[in-house]
C-alpha positions as CSV (number, residue, x, y, z in Angstrom):
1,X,43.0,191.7,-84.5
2,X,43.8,189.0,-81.9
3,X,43.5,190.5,-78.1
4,X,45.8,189.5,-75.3
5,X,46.6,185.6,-73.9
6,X,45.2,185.0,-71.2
7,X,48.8,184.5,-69.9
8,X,49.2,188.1,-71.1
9,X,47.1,189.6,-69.0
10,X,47.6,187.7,-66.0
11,X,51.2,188.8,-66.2
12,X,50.3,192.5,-66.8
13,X,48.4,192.9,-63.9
14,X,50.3,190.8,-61.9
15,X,53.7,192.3,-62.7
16,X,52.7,195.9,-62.3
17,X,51.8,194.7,-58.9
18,X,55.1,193.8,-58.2
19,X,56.9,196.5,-59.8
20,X,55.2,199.0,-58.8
21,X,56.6,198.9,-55.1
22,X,59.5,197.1,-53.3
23,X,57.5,196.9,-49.4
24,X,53.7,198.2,-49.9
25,X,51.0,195.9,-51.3
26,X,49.4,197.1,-54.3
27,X,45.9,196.5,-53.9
28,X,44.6,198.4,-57.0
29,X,44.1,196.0,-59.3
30,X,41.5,193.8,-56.9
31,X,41.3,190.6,-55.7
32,X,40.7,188.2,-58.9
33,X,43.9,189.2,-60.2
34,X,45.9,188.1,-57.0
35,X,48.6,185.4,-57.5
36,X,47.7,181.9,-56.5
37,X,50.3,178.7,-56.7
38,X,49.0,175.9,-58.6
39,X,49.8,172.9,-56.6
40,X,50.1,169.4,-58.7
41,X,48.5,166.7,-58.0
42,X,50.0,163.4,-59.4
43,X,49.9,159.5,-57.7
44,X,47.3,158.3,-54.8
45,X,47.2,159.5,-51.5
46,X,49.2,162.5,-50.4
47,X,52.0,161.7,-51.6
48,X,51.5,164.4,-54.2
49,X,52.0,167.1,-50.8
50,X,54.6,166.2,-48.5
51,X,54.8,169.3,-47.3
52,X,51.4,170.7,-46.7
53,X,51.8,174.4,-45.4
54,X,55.0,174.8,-47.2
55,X,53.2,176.9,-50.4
56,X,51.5,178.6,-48.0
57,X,54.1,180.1,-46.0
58,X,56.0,180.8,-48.9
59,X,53.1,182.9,-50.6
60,X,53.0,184.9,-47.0
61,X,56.8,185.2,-47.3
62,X,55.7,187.3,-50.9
63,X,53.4,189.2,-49.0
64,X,55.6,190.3,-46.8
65,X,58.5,191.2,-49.2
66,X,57.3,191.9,-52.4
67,X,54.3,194.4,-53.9
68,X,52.7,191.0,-55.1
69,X,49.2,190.3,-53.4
70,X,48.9,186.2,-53.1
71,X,46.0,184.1,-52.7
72,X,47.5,182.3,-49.9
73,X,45.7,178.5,-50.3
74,X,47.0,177.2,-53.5
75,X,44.7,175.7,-55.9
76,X,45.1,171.9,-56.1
77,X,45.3,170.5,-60.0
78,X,45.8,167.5,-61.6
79,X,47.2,167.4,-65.4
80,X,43.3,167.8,-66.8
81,X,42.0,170.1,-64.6
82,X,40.0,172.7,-66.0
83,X,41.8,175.8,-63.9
84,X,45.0,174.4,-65.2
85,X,45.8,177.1,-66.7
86,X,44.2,179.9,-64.1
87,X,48.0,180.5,-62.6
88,X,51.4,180.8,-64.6
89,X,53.0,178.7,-61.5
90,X,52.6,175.3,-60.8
91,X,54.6,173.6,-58.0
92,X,55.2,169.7,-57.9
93,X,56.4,167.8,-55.0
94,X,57.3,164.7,-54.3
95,X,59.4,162.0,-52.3
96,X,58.4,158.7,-53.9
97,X,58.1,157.1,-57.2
98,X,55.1,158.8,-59.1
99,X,53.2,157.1,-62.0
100,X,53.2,158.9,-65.0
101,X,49.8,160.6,-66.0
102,X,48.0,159.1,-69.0
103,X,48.4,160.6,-72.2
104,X,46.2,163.1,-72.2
105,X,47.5,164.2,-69.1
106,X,51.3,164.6,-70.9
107,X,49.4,166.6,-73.3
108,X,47.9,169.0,-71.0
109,X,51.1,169.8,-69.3
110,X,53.1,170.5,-72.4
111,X,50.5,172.5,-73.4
112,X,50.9,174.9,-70.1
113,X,54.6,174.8,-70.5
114,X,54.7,175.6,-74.1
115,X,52.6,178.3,-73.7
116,X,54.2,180.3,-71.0
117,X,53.2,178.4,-67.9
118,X,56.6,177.7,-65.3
119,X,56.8,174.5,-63.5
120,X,59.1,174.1,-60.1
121,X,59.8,170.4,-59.1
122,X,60.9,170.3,-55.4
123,X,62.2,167.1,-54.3
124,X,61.7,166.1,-50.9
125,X,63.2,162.8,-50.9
126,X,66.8,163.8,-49.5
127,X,68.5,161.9,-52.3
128,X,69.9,163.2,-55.3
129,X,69.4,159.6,-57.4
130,X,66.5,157.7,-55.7
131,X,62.9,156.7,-56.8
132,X,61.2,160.3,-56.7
133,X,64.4,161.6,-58.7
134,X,64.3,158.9,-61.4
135,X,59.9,159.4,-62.2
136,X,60.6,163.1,-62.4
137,X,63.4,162.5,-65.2
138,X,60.4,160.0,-66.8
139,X,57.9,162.5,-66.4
140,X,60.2,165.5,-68.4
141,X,61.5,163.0,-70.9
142,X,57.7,162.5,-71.3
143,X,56.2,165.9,-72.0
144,X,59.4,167.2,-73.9
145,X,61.1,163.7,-75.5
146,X,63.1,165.7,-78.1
147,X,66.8,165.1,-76.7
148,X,67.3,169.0,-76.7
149,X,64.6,169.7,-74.1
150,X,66.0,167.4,-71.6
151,X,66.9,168.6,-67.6
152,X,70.2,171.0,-68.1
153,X,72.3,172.2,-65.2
154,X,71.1,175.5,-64.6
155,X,74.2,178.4,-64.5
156,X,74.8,180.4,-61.4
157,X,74.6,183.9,-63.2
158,X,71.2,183.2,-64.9
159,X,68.3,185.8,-64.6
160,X,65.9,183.2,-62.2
161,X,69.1,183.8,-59.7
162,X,68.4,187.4,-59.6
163,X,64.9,188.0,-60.5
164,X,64.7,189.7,-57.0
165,X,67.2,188.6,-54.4
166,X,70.5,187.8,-56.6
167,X,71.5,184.5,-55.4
168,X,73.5,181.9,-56.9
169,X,72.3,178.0,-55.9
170,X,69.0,176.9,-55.2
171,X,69.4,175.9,-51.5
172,X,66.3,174.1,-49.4
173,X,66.4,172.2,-45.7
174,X,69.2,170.2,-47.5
175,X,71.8,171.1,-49.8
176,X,72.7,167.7,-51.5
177,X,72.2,168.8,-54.8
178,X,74.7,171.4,-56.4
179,X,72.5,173.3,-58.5
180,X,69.4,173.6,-60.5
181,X,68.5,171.6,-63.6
182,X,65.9,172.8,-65.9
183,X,64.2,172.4,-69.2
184,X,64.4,175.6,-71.2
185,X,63.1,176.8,-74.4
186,X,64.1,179.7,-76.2
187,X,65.7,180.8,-73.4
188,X,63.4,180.2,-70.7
189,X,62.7,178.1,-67.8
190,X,59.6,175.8,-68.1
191,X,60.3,173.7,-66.0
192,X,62.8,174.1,-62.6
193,X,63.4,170.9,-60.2
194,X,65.5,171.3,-57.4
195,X,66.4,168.4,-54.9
196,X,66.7,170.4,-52.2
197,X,63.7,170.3,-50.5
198,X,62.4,173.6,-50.7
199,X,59.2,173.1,-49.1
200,X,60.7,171.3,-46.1
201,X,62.8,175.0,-45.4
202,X,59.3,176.6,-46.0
203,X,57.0,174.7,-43.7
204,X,56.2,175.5,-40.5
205,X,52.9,174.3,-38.0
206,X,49.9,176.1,-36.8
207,X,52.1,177.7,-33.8
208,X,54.9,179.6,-36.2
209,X,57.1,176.6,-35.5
210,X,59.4,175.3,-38.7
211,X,58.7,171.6,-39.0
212,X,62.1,170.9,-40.2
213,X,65.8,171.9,-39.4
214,X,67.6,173.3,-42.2
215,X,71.2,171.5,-42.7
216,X,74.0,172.0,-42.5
217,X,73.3,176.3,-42.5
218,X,70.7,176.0,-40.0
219,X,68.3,179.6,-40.5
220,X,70.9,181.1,-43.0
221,X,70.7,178.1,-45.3
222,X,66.4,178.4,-44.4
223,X,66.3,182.4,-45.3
224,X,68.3,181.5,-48.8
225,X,65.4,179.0,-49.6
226,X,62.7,181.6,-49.0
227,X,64.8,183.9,-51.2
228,X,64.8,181.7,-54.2
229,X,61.1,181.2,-53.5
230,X,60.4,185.0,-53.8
231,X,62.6,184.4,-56.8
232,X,60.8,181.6,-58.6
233,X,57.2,183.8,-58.3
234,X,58.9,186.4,-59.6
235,X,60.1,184.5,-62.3
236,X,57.0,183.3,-63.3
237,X,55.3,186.6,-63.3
238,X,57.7,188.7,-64.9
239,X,60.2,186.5,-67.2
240,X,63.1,188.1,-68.4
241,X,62.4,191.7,-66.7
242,X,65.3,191.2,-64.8
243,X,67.5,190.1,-67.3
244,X,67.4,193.8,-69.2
245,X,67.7,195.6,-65.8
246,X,71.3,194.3,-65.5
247,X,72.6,194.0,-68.5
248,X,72.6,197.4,-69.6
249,X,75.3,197.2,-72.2
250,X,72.5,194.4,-74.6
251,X,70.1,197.3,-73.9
252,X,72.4,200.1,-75.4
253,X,73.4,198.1,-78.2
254,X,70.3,196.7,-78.8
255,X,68.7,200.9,-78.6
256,X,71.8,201.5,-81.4
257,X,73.1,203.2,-78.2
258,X,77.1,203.0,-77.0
259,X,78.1,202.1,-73.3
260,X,79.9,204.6,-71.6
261,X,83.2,203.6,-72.0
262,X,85.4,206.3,-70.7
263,X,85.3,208.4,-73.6
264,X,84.5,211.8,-73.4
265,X,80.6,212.9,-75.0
266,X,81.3,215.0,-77.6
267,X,79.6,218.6,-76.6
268,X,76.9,219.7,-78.8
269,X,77.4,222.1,-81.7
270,X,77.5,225.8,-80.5
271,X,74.5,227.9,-80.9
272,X,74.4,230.6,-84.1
273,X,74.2,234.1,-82.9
């Protein structure tokens, strides 16, 4: 009999964490089992991390308002890293035109997609159509070239919206793009890419300063990012959980069970003396 993925258990340990509590920090289940951001690594330079402390203030931000106990340095990967695969959530950021990786690279990350791993593409270019925009498109169209997996528009009442905070666009220091694209399969979101700038609302210096205004919402428009942070971890971690929480009437039908609607129970049979 085959045991658990290692996705499997990552998740279990991890999402019990998080469920487990709304404010405390579970620390039961030790510290190899804390959540760590994968952070990708693609092109020379930095350009790969134009936000540096971005990831890390987020995963403090998770700390502070979730049960789930993060590793706050994120591991740096490239596409054939070995530790790949160590974290369901891999964030890539960019704001220039990135090469594609070789082919064995492509491999690898359809590989961590396909098999449960959940990518979020932040732009931080602060254009909706310029270079860093047009590799990302070249670098989806390469791991998934069927025409059905391409980038979709995300809709406002789906379950990554409301996987903790409910929420319904995916705002950053900018809000230039509408809404959300994604690849998803069966379902679910492999692969999120916002051009928002998320990490430019997340990032702040040594001193507790932000490095960045937020515009136009100024520290509304900032909180909202940090809330569809929380919500992308919890995303990653947990799936769908969300999804069967509010939609109680699938649940009922799916149980062979009726939603209350209006009708009276029928009261049970009286007892024989």
């Amino acid at each position: 009999m085959r045991g658990p993925t290692r996705r499997q258990a990552l998740i279990g340990g991890l999402a019990s964490a998080a469920l487990l509590g709304m404010r405390g920090r579970a620390r039961a289940i030790g510290p190899g089992s804390k959540f760590r951001f994968g952070q990708l690594q693609l092109g020379p330079g930095t350009s790969w991390n134009p936000r540096p402390t971005a990831l890390r203030r987020l995963g403090w931000e998770i700390v502070k308002r979730t049960s789930i106990d993060v590793e706050l340095e994120p591991s740096i990967v490239t596409p054939t890293s070995d530790n790949l695969h160590a974290t369901p959530f891999l964030y890539f950021a960019g704001q220039r035109e990135v090469e594609l990786p070789s082919t064995a690279g492509i491999e690898a990350l359809r590989r961590f997609l396909t098999f449960g791993g959940f990518m979020l593409i932040d732009s931080a270019e602060g254009s909706t159509d310029g270079a860093f925009d047009g590799s990302v498109r070249k670098l989806v169209k390469a791991i998934f070239p069927q025409p059905a997996k391409a980038l979709e528009v995300v809709p406002s009442d789906h379950v990554v919206y409301k996987s903790f905070y409910l929420l319904d666009r995916p705002l950053g220091r900018l809000a230039i793009a509408p809404a959300m694209e994604a690849v998803i399969r069966d379902g679910r979101i492999v692969a999120a890419y916002v051009g928002n700038d998320l990490g430019g609302a997340w990032a702040r210096d040594d001193f507790g300063n932000h490095d960045f205004t937020c515009e136009p919402g100024g520290e509304k428009q900032r909180e909202l990012a940090y809330r569809m942070g929380v919500n992308f971890a919890m995303y990653a971690l947990c799936l769908d959980y969300k999804a069967d929480q509010v939609h109680v009437p699938f649940i009922m039908k799916r149980r062979r069970w009726k939603p209350d609607d209006g009708a009276q129970t029928p009261a049970p049979p009286a007892k024989k003396p």
